[in-house]
N, CA, C and O atoms as a DFTB+ gen file, in Angstrom:
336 C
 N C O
     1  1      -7.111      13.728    -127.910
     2  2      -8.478      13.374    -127.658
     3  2      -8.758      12.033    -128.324
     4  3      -8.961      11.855    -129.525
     5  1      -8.739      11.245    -127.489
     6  2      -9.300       9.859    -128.161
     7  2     -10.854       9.505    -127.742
     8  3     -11.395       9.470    -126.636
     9  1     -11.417       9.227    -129.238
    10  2     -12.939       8.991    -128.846
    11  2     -13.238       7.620    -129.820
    12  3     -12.812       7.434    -130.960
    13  1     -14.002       6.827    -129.103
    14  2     -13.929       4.894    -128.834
    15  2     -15.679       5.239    -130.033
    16  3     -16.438       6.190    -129.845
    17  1     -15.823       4.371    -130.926
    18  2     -17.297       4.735    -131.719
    19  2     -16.778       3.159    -132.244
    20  3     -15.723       2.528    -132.305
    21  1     -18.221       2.964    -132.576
    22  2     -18.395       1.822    -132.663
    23  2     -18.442       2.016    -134.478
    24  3     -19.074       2.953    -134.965
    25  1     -17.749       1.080    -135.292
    26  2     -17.823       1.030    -136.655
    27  2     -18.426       0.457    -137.398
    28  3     -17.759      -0.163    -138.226
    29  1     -19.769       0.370    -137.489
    30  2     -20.682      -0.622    -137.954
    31  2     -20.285      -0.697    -139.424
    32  3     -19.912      -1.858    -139.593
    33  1     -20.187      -0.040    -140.540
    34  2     -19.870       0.416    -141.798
    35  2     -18.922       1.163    -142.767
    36  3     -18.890       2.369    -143.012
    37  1     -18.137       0.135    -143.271
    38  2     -17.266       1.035    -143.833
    39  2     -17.678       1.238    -145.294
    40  3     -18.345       0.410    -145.913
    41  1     -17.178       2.544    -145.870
    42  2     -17.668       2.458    -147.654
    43  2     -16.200       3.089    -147.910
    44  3     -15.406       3.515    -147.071
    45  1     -16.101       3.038    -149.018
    46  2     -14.479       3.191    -149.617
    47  2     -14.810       3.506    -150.801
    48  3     -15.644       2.898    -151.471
    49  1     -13.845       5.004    -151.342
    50  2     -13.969       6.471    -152.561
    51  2     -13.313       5.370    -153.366
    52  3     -12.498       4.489    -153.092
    53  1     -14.196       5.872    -154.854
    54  2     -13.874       5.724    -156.290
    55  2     -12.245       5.268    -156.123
    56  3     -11.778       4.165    -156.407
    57  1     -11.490       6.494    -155.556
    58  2     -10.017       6.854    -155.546
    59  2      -9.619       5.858    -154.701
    60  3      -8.458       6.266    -154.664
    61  1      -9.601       5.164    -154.186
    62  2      -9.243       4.014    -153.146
    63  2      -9.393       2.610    -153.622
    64  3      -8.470       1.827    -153.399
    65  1     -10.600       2.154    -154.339
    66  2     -10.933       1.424    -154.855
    67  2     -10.204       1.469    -156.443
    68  3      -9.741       0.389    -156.810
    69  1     -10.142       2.018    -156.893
    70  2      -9.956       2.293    -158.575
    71  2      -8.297       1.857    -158.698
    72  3      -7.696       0.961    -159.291
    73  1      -7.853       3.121    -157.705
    74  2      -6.686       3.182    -157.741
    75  2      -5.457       2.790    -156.476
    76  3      -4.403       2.212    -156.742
    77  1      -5.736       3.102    -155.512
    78  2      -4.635       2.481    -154.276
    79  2      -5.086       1.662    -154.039
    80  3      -4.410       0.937    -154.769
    81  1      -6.001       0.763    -153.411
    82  2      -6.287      -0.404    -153.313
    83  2      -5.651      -1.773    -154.119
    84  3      -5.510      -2.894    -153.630
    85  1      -5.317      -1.336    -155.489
    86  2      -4.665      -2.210    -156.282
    87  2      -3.016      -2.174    -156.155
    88  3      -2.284      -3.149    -156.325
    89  1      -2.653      -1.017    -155.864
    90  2      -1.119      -0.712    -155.598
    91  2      -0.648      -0.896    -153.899
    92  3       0.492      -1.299    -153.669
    93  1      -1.524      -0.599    -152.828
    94  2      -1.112      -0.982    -151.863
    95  2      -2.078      -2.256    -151.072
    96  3      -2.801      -2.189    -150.078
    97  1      -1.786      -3.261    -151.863
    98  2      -2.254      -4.787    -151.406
    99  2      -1.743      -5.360    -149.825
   100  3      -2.191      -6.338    -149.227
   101  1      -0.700      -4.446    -149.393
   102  2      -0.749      -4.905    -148.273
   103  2      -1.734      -4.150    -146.948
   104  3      -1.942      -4.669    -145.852
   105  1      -2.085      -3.218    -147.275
   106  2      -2.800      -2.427    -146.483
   107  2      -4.706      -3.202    -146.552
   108  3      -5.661      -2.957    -147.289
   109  1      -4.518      -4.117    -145.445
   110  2      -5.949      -4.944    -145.862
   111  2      -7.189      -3.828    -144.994
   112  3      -7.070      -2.806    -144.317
   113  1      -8.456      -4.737    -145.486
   114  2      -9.314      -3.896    -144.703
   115  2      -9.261      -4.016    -142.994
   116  3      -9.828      -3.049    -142.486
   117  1      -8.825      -4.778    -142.203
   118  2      -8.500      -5.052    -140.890
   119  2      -7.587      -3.678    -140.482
   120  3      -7.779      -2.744    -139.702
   121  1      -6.489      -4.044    -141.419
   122  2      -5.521      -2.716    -140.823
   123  2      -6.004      -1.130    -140.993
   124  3      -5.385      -0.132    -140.623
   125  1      -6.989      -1.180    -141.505
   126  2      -7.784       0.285    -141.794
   127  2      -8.839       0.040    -140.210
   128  3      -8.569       0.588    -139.142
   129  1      -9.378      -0.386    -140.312
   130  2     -10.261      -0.615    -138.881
   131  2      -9.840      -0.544    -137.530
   132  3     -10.426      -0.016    -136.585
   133  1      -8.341      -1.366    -137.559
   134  2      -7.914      -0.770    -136.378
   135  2      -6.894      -0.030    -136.367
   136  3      -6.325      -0.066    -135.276
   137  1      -6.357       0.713    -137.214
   138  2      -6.335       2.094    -137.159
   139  2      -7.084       3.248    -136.750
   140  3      -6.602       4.025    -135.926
   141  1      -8.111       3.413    -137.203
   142  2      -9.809       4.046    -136.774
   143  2      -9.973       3.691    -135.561
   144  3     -10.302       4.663    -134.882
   145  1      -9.901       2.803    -135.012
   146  2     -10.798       2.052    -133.780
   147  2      -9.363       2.300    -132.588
   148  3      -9.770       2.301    -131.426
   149  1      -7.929       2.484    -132.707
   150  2      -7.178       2.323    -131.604
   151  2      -6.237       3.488    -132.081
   152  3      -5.025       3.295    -132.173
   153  1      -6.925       4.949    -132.444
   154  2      -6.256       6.048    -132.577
   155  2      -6.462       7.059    -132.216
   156  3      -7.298       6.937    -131.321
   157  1      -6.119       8.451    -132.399
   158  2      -6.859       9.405    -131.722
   159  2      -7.454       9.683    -132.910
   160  3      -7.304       9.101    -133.984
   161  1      -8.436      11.014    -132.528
   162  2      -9.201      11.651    -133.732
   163  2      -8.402      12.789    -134.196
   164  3      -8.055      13.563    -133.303
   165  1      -7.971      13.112    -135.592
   166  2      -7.438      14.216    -135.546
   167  2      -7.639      14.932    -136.752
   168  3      -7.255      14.514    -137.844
   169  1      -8.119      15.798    -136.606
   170  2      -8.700      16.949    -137.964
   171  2      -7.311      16.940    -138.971
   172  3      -6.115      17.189    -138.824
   173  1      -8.305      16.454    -140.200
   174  2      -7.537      16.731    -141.241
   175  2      -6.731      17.932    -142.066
   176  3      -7.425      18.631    -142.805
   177  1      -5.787      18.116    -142.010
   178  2      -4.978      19.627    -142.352
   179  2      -6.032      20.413    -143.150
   180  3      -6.705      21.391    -142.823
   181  1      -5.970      19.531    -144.568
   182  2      -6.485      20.609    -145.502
   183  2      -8.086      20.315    -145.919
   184  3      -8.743      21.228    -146.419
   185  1      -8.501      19.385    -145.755
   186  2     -10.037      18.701    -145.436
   187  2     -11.276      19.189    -144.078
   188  3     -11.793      18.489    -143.207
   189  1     -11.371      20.094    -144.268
   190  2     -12.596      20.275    -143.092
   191  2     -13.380      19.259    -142.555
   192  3     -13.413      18.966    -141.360
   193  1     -14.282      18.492    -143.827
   194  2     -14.633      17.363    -142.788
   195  2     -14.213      16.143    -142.767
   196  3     -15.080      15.270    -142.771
   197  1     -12.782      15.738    -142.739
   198  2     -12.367      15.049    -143.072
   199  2     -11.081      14.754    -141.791
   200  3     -10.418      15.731    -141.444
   201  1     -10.761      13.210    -141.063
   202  2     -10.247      13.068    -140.091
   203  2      -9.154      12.216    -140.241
   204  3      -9.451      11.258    -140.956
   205  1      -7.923      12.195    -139.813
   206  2      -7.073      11.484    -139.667
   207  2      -6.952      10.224    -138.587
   208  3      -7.550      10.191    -137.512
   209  1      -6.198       9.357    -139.011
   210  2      -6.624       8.590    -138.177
   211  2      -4.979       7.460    -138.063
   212  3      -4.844       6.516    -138.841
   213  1      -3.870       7.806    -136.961
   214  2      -2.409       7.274    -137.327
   215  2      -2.343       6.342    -136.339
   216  3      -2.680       6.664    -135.200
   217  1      -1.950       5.192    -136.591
   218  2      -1.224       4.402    -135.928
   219  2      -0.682       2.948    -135.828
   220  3      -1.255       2.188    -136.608
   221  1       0.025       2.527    -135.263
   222  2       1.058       1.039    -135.615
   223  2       0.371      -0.231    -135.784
   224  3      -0.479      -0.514    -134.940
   225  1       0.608      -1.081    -136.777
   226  2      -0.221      -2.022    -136.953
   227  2       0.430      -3.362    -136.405
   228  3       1.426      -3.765    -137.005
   229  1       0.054      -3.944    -135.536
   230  2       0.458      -5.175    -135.562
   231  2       0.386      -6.135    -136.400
   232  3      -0.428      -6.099    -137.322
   233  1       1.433      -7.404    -136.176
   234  2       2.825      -7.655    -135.930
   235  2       3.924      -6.775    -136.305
   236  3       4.952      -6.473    -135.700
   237  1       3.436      -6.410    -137.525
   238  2       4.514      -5.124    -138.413
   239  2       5.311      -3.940    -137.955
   240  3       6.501      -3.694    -138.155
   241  1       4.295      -3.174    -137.220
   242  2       5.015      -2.448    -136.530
   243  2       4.942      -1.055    -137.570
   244  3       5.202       0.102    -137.236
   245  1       4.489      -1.564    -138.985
   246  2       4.752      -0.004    -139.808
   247  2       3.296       1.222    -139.381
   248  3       2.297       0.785    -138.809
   249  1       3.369       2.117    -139.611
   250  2       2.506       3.529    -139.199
   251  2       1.478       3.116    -140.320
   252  3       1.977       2.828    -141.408
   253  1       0.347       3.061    -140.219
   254  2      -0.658       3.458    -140.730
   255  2      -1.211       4.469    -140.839
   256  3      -1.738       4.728    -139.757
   257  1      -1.472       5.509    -141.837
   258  2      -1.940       6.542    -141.883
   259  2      -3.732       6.368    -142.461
   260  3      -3.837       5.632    -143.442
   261  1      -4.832       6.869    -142.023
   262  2      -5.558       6.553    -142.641
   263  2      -6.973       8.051    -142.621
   264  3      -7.624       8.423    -141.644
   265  1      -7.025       8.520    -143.881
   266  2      -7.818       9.835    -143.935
   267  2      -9.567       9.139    -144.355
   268  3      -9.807       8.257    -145.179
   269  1     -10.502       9.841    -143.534
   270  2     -11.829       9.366    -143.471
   271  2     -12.577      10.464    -142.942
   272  3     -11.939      11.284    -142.282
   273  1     -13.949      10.664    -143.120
   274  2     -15.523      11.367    -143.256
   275  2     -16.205       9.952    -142.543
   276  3     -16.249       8.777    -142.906
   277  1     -16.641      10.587    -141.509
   278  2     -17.726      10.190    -140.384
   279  2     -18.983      10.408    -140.207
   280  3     -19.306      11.400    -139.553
   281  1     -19.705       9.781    -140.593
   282  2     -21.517      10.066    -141.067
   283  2     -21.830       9.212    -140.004
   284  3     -21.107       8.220    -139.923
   285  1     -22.551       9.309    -139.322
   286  2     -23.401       8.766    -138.673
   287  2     -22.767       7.629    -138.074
   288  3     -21.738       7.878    -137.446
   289  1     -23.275       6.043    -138.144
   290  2     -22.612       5.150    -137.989
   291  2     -21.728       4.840    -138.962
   292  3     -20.970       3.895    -138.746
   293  1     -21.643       5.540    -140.186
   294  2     -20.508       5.230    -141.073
   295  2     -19.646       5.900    -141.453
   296  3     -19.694       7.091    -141.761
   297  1     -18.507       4.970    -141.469
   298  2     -16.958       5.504    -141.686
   299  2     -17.021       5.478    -143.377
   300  3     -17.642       4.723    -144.126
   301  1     -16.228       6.482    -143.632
   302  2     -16.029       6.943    -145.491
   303  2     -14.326       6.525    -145.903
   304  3     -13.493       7.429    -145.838
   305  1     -14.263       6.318    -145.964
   306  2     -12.720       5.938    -146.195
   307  2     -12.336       6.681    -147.169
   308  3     -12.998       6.386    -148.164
   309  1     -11.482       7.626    -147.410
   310  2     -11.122       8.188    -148.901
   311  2      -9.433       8.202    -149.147
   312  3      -9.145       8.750    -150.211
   313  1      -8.278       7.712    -148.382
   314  2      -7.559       7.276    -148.727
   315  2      -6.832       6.526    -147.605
   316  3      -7.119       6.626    -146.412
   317  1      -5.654       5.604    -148.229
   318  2      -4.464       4.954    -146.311
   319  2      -3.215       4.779    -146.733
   320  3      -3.137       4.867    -147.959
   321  1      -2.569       4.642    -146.387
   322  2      -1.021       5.008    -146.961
   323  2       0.080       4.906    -145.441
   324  3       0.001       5.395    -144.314
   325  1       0.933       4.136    -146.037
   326  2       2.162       3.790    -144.689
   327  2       2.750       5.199    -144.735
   328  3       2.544       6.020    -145.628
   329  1       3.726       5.414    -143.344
   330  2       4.058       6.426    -143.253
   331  2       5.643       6.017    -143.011
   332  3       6.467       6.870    -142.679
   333  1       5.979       4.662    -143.206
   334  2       7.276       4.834    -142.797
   335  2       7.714       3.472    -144.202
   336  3       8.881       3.123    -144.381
């Protein structure tokens, strides 16, 4: 199920900011966006309201993984992490 939403707002957890954000410097805010924006939607395993969001980033080619909470017009970001 792929569903197209427009991303007016992103906000980004304590835990993202504090801590991965400083360790994974290559993962910019672009590659989080279109991840979100050119993936499917997919319920998070162990997170109820919480959505996954996978896929290849150009030029690179590596997997983007990226877990997020959907409010309204705004995206929550709470963690992103390569998968390969």
């Amino acid at each position: 199920m792929i569903i197209n939403f427009q991303v007016e707002r992103i906000e980004y957890s304590k835990h993202w900011v504090g801590k991965q954000k400083s360790k994974k410097k290559d993962i910019t805010n672009d590659a989080i966006e279109f991840a979100i924006k050119n993936s499917e939607t997919l319920k998070d395993k162990y997170w109820k309201v919480a959505f996954n969001a996978v896929s290849k980033i150009p030029p690179s080619g590596r997997t983007l993984k990226v877990v997020y909470k959907r409010m309204n017009q705004k995206v929550f970001i709470i963690t992103a992490y390569w998968l390969d």
